[in-house]
DRENDO-1510 file (C-alpha; in Angstrom, 1 decimal, always signed):
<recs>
REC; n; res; u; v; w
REC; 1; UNK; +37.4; -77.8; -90.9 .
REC; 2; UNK; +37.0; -76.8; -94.4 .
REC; 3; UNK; +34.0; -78.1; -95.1 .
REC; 4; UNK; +32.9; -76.4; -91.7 .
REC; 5; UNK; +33.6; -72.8; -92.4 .
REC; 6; UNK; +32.0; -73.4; -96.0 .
REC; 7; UNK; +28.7; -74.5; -94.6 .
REC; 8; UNK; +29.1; -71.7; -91.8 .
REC; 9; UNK; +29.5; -69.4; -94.8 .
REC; 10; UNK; +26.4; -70.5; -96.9 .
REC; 11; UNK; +24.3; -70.1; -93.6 .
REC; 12; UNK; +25.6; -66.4; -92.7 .
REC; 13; UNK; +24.8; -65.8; -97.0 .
REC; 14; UNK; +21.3; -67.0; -96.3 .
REC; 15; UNK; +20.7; -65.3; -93.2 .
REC; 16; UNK; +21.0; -62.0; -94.9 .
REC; 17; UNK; +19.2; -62.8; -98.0 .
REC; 18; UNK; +16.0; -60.8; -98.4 .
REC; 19; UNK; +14.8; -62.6; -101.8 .
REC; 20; UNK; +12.2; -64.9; -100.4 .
REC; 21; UNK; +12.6; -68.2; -100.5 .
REC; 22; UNK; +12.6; -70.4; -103.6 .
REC; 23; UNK; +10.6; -73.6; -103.7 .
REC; 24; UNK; +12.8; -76.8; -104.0 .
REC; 25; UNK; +12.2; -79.3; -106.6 .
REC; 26; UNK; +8.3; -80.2; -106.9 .
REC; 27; UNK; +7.3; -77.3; -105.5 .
REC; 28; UNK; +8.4; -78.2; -101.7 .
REC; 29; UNK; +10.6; -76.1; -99.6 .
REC; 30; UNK; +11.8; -78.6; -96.2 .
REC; 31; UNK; +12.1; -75.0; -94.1 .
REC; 32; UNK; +8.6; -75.4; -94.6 .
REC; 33; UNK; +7.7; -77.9; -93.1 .
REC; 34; UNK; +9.4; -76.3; -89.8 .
REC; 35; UNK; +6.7; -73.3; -90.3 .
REC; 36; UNK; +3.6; -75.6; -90.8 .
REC; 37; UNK; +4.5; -77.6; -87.7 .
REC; 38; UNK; +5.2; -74.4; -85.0 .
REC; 39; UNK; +1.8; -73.3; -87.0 .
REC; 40; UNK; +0.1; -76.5; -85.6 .
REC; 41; UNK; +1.0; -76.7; -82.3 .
REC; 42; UNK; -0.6; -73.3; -82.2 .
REC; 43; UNK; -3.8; -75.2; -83.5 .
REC; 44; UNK; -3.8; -73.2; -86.9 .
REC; 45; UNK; -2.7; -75.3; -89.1 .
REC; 46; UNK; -4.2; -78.2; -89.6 .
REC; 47; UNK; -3.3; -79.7; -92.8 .
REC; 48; UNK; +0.0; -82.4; -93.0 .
REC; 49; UNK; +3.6; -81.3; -92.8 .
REC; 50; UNK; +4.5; -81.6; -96.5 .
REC; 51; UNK; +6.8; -78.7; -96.6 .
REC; 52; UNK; +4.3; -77.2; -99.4 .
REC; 53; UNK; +3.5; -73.4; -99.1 .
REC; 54; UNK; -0.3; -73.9; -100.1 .
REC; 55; UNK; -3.4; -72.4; -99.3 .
REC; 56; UNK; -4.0; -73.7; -95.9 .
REC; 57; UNK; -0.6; -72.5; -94.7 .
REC; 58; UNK; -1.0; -69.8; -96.1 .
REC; 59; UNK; -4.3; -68.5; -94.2 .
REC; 60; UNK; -2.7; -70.0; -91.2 .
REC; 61; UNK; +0.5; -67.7; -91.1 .
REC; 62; UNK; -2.0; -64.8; -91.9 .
REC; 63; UNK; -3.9; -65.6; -88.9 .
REC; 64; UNK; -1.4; -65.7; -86.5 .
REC; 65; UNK; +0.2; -62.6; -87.5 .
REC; 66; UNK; -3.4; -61.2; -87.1 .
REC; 67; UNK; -3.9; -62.6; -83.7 .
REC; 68; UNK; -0.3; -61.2; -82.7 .
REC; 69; UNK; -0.8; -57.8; -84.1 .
REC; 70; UNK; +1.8; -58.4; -86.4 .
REC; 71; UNK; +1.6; -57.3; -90.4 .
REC; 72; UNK; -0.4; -59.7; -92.5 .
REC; 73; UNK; +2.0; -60.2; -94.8 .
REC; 74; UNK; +2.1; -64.2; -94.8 .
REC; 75; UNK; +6.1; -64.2; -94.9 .
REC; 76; UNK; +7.4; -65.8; -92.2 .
REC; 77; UNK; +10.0; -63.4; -91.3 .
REC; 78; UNK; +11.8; -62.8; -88.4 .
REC; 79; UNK; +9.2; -61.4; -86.2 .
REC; 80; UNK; +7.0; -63.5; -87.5 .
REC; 81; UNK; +9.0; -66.2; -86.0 .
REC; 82; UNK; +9.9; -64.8; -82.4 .
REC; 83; UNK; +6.3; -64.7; -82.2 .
REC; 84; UNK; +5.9; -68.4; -82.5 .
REC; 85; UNK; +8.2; -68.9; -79.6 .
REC; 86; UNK; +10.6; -71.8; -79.2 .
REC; 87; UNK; +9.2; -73.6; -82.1 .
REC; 88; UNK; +9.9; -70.2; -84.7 .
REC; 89; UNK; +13.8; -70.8; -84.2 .
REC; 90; UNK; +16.5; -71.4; -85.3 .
REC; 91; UNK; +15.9; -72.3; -89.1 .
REC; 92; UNK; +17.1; -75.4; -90.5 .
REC; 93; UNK; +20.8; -75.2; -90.9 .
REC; 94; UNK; +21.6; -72.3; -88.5 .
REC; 95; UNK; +23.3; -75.2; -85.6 .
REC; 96; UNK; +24.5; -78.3; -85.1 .
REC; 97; UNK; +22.1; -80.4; -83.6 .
REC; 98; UNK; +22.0; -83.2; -81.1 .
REC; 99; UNK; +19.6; -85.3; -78.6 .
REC; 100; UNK; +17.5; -83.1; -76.6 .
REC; 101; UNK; +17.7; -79.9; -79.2 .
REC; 102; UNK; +14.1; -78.5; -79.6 .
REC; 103; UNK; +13.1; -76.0; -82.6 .
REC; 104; UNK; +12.1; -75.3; -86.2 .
REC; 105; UNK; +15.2; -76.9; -87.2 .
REC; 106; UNK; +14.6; -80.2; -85.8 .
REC; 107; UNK; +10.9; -80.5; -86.9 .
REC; 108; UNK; +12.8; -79.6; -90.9 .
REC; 109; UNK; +14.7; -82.6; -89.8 .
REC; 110; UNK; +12.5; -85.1; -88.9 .
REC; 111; UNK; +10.6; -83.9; -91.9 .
REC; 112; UNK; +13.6; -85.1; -94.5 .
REC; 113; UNK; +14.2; -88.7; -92.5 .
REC; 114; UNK; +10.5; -89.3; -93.1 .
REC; 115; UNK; +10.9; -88.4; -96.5 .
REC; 116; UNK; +14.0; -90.7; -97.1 .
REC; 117; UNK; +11.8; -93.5; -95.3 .
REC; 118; UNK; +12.9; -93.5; -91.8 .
REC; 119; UNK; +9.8; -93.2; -89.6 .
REC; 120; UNK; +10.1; -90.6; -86.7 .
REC; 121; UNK; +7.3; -88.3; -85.1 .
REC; 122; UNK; +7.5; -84.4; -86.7 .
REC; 123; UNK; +7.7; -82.9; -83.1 .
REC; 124; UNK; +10.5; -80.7; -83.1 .
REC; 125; UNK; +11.7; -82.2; -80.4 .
REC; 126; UNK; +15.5; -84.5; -81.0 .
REC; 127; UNK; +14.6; -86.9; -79.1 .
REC; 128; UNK; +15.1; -91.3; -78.8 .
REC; 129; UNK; +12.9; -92.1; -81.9 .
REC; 130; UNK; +14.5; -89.2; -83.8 .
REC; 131; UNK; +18.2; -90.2; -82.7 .
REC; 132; UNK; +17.8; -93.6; -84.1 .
REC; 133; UNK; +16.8; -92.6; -87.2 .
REC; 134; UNK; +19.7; -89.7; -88.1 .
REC; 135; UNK; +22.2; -92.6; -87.2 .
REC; 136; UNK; +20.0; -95.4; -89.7 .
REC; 137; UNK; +20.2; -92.0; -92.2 .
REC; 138; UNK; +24.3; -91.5; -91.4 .
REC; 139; UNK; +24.4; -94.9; -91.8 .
REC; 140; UNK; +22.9; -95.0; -95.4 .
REC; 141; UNK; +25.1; -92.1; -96.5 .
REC; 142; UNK; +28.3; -93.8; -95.2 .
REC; 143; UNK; +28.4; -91.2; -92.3 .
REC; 144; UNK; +29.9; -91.5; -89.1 .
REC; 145; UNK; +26.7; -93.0; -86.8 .
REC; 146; UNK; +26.9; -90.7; -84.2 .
REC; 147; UNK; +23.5; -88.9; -84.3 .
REC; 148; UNK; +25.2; -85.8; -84.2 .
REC; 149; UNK; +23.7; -83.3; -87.6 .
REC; 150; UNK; +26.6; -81.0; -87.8 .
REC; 151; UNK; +28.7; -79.8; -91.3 .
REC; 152; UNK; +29.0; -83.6; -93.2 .
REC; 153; UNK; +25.4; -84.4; -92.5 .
REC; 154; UNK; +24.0; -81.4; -93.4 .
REC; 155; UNK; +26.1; -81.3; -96.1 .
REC; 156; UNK; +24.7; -85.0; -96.9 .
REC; 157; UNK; +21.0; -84.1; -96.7 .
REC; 158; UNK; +21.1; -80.7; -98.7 .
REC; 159; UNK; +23.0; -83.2; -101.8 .
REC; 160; UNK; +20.2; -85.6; -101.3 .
REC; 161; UNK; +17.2; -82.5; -100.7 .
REC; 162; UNK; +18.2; -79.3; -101.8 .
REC; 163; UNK; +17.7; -76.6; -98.7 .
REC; 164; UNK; +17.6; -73.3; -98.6 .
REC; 165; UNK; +19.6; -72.7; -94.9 .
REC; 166; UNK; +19.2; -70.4; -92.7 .
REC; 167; UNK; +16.3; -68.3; -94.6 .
REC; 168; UNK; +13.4; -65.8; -94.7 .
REC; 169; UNK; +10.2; -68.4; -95.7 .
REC; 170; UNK; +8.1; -66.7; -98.1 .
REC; 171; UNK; +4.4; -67.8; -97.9 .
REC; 172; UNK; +2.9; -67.0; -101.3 .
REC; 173; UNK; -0.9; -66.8; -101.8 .
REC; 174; UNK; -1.6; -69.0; -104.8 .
REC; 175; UNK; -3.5; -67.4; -107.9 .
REC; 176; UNK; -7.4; -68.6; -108.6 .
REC; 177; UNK; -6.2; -69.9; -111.1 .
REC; 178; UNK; -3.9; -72.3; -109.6 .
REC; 179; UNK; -6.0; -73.0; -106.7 .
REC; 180; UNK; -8.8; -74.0; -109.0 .
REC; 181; UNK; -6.2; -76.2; -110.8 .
REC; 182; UNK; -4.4; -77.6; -107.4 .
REC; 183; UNK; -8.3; -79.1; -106.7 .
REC; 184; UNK; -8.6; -80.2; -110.3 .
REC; 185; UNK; -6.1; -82.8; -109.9 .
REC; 186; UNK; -7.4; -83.9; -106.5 .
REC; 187; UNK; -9.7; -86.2; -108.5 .
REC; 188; UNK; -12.0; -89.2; -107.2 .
REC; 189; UNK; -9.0; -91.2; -108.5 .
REC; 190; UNK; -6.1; -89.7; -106.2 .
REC; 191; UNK; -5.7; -89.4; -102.6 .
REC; 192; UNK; -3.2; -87.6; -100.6 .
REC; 193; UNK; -1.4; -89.3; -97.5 .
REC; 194; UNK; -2.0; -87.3; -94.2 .
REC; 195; UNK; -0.4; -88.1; -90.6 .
REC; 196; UNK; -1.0; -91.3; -89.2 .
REC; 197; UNK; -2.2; -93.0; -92.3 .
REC; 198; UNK; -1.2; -96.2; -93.6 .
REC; 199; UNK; -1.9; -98.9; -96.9 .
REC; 200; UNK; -4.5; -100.8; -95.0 .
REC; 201; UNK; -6.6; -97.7; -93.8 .
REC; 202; UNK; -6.6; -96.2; -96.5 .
REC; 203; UNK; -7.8; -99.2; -98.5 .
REC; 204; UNK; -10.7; -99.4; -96.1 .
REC; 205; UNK; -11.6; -96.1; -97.3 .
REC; 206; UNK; -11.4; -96.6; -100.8 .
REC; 207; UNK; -12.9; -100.5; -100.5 .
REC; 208; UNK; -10.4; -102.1; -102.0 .
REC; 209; UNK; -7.0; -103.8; -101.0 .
REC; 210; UNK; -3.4; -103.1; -99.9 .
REC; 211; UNK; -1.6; -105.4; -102.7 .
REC; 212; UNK; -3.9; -103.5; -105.2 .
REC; 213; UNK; -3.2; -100.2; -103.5 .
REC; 214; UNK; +0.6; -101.0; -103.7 .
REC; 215; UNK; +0.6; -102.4; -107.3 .
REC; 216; UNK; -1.0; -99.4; -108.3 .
REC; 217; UNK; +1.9; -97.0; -106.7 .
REC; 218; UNK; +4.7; -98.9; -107.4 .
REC; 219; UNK; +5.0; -99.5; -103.4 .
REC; 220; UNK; +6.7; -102.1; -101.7 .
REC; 221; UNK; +3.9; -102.4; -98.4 .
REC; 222; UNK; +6.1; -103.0; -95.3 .
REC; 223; UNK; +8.3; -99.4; -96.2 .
REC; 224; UNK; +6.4; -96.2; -94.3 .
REC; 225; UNK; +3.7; -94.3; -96.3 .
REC; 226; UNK; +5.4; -90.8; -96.5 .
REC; 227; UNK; +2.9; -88.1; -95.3 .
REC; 228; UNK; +1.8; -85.7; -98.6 .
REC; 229; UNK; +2.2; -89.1; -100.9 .
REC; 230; UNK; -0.2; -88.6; -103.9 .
REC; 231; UNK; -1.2; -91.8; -104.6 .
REC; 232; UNK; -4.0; -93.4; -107.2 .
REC; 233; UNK; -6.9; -95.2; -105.6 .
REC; 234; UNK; -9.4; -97.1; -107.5 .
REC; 235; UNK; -12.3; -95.6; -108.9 .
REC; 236; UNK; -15.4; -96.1; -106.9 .
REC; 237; UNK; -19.0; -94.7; -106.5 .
REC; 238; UNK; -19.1; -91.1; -105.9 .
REC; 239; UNK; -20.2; -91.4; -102.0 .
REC; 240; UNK; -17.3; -93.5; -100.9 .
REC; 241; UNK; -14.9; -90.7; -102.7 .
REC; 242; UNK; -13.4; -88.2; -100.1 .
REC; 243; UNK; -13.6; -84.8; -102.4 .
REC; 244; UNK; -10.9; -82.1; -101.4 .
REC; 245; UNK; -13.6; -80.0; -99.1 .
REC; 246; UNK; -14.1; -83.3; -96.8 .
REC; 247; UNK; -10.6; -84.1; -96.8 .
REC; 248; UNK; -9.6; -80.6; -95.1 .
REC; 249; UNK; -12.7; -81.0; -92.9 .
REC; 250; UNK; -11.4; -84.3; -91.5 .
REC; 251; UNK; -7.6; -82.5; -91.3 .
REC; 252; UNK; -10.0; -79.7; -89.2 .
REC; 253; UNK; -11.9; -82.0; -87.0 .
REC; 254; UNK; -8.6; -84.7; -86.4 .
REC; 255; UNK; -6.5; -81.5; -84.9 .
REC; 256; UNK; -9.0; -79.8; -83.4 .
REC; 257; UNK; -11.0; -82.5; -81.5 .
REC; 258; UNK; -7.3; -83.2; -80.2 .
REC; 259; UNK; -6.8; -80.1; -78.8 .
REC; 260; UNK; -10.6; -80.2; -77.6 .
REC; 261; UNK; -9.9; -83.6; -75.7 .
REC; 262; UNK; -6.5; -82.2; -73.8 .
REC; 263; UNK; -8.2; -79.2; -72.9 .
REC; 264; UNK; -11.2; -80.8; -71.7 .
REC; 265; UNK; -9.5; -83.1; -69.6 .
REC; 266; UNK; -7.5; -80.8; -67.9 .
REC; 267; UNK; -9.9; -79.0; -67.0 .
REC; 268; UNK; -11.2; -81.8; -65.2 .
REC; 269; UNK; -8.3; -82.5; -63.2 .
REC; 270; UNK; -7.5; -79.4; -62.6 .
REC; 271; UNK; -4.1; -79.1; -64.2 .
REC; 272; UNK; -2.8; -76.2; -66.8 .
REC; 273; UNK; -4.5; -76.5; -70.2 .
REC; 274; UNK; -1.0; -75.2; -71.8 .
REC; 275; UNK; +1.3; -77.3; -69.6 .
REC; 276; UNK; -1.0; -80.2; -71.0 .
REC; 277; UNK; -1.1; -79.3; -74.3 .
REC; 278; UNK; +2.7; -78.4; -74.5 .
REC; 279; UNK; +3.7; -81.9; -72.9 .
REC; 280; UNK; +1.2; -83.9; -75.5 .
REC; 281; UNK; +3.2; -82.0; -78.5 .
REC; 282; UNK; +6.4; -82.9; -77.4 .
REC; 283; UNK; +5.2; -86.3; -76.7 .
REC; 284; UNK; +3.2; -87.0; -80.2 .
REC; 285; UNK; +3.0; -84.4; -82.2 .
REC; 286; UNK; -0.8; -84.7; -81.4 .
REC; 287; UNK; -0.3; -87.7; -83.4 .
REC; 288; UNK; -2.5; -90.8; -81.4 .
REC; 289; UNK; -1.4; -92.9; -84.1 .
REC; 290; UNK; +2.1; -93.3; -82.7 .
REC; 291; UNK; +3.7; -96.0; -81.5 .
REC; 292; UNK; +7.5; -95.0; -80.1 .
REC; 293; UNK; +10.1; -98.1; -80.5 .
REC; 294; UNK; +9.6; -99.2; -76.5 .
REC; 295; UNK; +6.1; -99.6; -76.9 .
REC; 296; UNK; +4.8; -96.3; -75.9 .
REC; 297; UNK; +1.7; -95.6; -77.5 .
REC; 298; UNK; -0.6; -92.2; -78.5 .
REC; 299; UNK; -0.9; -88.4; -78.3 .
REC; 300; UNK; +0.8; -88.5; -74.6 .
REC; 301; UNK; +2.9; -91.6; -75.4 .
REC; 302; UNK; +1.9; -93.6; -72.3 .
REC; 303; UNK; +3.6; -97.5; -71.6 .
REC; 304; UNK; +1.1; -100.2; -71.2 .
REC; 305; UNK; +1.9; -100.3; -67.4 .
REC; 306; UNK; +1.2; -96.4; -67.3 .
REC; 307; UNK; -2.1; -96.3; -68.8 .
REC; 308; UNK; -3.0; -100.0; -66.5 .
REC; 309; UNK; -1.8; -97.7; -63.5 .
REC; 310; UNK; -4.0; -94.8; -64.4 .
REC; 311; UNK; -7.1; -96.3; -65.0 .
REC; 312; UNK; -6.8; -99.1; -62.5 .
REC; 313; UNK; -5.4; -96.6; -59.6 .
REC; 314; UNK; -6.4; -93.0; -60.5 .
REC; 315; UNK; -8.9; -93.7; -62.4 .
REC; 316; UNK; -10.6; -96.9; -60.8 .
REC; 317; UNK; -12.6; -98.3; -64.0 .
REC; 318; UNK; -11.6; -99.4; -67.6 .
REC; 319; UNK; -10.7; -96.9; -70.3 .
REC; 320; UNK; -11.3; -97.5; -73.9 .
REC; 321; UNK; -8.1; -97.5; -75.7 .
REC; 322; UNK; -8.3; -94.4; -78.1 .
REC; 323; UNK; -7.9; -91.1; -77.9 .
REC; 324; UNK; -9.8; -90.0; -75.2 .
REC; 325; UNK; -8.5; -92.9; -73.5 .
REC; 326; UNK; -5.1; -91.4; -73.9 .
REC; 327; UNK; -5.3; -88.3; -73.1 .
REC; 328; UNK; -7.5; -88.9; -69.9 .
REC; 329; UNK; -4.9; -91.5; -68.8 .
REC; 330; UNK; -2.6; -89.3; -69.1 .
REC; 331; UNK; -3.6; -85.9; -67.9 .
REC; 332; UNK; -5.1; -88.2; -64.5 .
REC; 333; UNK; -0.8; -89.0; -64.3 .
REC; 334; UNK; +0.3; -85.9; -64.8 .
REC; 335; UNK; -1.9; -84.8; -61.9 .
REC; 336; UNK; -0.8; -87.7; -60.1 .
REC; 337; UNK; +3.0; -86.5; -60.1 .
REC; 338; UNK; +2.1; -83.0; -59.9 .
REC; 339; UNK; +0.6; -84.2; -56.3 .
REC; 340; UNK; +2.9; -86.4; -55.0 .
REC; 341; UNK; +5.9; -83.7; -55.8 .
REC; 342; UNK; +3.7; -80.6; -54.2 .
REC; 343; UNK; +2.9; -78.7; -57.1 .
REC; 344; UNK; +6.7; -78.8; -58.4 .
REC; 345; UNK; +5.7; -78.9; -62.1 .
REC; 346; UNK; +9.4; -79.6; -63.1 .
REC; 347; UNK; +9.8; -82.5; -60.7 .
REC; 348; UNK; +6.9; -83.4; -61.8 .
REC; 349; UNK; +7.7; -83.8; -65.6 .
REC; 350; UNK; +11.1; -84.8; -65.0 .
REC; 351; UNK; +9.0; -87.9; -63.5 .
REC; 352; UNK; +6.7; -88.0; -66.2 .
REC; 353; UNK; +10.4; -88.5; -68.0 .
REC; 354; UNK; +12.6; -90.3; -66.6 .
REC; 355; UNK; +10.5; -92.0; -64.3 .
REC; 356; UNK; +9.0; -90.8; -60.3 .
REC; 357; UNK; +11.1; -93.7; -58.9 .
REC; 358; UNK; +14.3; -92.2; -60.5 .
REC; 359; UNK; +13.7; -88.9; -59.7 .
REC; 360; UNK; +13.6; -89.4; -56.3 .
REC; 361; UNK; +16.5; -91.8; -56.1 .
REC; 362; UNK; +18.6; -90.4; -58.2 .
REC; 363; UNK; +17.5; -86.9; -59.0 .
REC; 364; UNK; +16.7; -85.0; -62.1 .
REC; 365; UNK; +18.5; -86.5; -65.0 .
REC; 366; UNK; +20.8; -83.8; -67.4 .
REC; 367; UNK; +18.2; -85.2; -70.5 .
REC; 368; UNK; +15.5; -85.1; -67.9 .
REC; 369; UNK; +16.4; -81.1; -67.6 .
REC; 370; UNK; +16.6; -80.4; -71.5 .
REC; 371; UNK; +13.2; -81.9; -71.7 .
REC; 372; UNK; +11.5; -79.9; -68.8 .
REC; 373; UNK; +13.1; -76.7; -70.3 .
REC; 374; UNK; +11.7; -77.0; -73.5 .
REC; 375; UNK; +7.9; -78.3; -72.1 .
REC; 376; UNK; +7.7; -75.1; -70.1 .
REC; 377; UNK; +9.1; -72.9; -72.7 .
REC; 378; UNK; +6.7; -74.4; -75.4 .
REC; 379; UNK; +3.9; -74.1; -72.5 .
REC; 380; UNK; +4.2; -70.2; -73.0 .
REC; 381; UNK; +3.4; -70.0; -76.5 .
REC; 382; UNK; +0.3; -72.5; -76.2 .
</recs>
C-alpha cells in the first residue's frame, strides 16, 4: 500500500509539472516513444519508435498541430494529445494496466520490453503477444507473473529505465549544428536498426555476413535486434552504402506504401478506409514483418487457414504472400464478415476476433468487446 500511494504521488507531481520533459540517459525519453507511435498511426511519422525527440518527430508533431489548427509549438501538451485521440492518452504511468488496455501508455510499454529483449509489436494495444512478455519481464525481475503493470512493476521498470511519469513531452528542434553532427556520425560504417529488421537482412544489404555482423557488435544472433540499434557494418563501396537521405526515404516509402495498400484495397471492396486502417494498426503496427506466437502473420495478422480461405473462397486465385497479399486477404475478410453479419461492423470485428463460428455460438466475448471498442475509437482519429 505504501509503495502504492508513493508512486500515485510521483505521478500527481508529474502531472503538474510544466518544466518540459528531460531526456533519459542517452538522450531517449520512453514517453516518447508513445508520441512517435500515436504520430504514426496518423501516417506522420515515419521514422522507428526509438523514444528519441529528433528531427523527424519533431516536423511530425508540428504538422499535426498544423493540420488540427492547434499552435505549432511541437510540445506535445495536453491538447496536443486529445487531439491525437485514443492513442494521445493516458501517459505512461498515469494507470495500472492490464490485457485489453489500449493507449500511449501501452505503446511506452511495449517500447521498454523490446528494449530489455522481449519481442512484442509497438501497437498500443495490451494484447496476447504483449501479455506474455510483461509476465517473461516480471519474471526476470522476480515479480509476481501476473501480467498485471501496476505500483511494483512500474516501480521495476523506472529502476531499470528511468521515466519521467505522467508528463508534458517536450519536442525540441535540434540546432544546425547538431543536426549537421547527428548525420556526421551516420557514416558509411554505421547503420541504425529500423522495424522489422533483423542480422541476416541487414547483412544482405551491407554484403557481408551475420557471424561477422554479430562479432562486430558484440551480439549474440538468436536474441531480437532492438529497433534504433546503432550498429557498425563493414565498409563497402560507396553504392551499396545506405546514406542518411535514403535511409529516411525508405522509412517514407515502407509507411506510406502501407497506408497506400490498405486504402487502396478498401476501396475496392467497398469497406471503410479508416475502419481498415484502424483494424491493421491494432493488428501490426503496420508492421508486415510480424509474426504473432500462434502463427499469425503480417500487417492484418491473418492465420494460414485465413488467408487459404480468402484467396481460395473470396478471392478464387492465388495471392502472392507479401504485403499486398496481406492486406487484400484481409480487407476481402473483413468484407466477408461485414456481409454475412448485415453491415454490423462490431459483430463483425468481434468475428474477425474471436472467431465468426464463436460469435454466433456463443456471443461476443468480454475481450472480444474491449477490442471492438478501441478499433472503432481508433477508427475516428484515422
Amino acid at each position: 500500500m505504501r509503495l502504492r500511494i508513493l508512486l500515485l504521488g510521483a505521478v500527481v507531481a508529474f502531472l503538474v509539472a510544466a518544466a518540459p520533459a528531460a531526456s533519459a540517459a542517452g538522450g531517449r525519453n520512453p514517453q516518447t516513444a508513445g508520441l512517435q507511435v500515436a504520430l504514426r498511426a496518423q501516417g506522420l511519422y515515419r521514422g522507428p519508435i526509438d523514444a528519441i525527440a529528433g528531427p523527424d518527430t519533431v516536423a511530425a508533431v508540428r504538422d499535426f498541430q498544423r493540420i488540427q489548427g492547434l499552435p505549432v509549438t511541437g510540445l506535445a501538451d495536453a491538447r496536443t494529445r486529445e487531439a491525437l485521440g485514443p492513442l494521445g492518452r493516458p501517459l505512461f504511468g498515469a494507470r495500472t494496466l492490464h490485457r485489453g488496455a489500449f493507449g500511449w501508455d501501452v505503446a511506452v510499454l511495449q517500447f521498454l520490453l523490446v528494449r530489455q529483449g522481449i519481442s512484442v509489436p509497438i501497437n498500443a494495444y495490451y494484447d496476447g503477444p504483449t501479455l506474455h512478455g510483461v509476465r517473461l519481464m516480471q519474471q526476470r525481475m522476480h515479480l509476481r507473473g501476473d501480467g498485471v503493470v501496476g505500483p511494483h512493476t512500474f516501480a521495476a521498470l523506472i529502476r531499470r529505465e528511468p521515466v519521467p511519469l505522467a508528463r508534458p513531452i517536450a519536442v525540441k528542434v535540434h540546432t544546425t549544428r547538431g543536426h549537421h553532427h547527428r548525420h556526421r556520425v551516420l557514416t558509411a560504417a554505421h547503420h541504425v536498426v529500423r522495424a522489422g529488421e533483423s542480422l541476416s537482412s541487414i547483412a544482405r544489404r551491407y554484403h557481408t555476413t551475420v557471424s561477422k555482423l554479430a562479432r562486430m557488435n558484440h551480439l549474440d544472433p538468436a536474441h531480437v535486434l532492438l529497433i534504433g540499434t546503432r550498429l557498425r557494418v563493414p565498409h563497402v563501396r560507396h553504392g551499396h552504402v545506405a546514406t542518411p537521405t535514403t535511409r529516411v526515404a525508405y522509412r517514407t516509402q515502407s509507411v506510406a506504401s502501407v497506408r497506400s495498400l490498405l486504402d487502396r484495397w478498401a476501396a475496392h471492396y467497398g469497406v471503410s478506409i479508416h475502419l481498415v486502417r484502424a483494424l491493421a494498426w491494432m493488428e501490426s503496427g503496420y508492421n508486415n514483418h510480424l509474426v504473432s506466437n500462434v502463427g499469425a502473420r503480417g500487417i492484418m495478422q491473418l492465420l494460414p487457414s485465413t488467408f487459404r480461405f480468402a484467396e481460395s473462397v473470396l478471392i478464387g486465385h492465388h495471392l502472392r504472400h507479401d504485403a499486398s497479399g496481406n492486406v487484400r486477404a484481409g480487407v476481402a475478410y473483413l468484407a466477408h464478415l461485414l456481409r454475412d453479419f448485415h453491415g454490423n461492423t462490431r459483430l463483425a470485428l468481434a468475428g474477425w476476433y474471436q472467431g465468426e463460428r464463436a460469435v454466433r455460438k456463443h456471443g461476443v466475448y468480454k475481450v472480444s468487446k474491449t477490442f471492438v471498442t478501441d478499433v472503432l475509437a481508433l477508427a475516428q482519429r484515422m
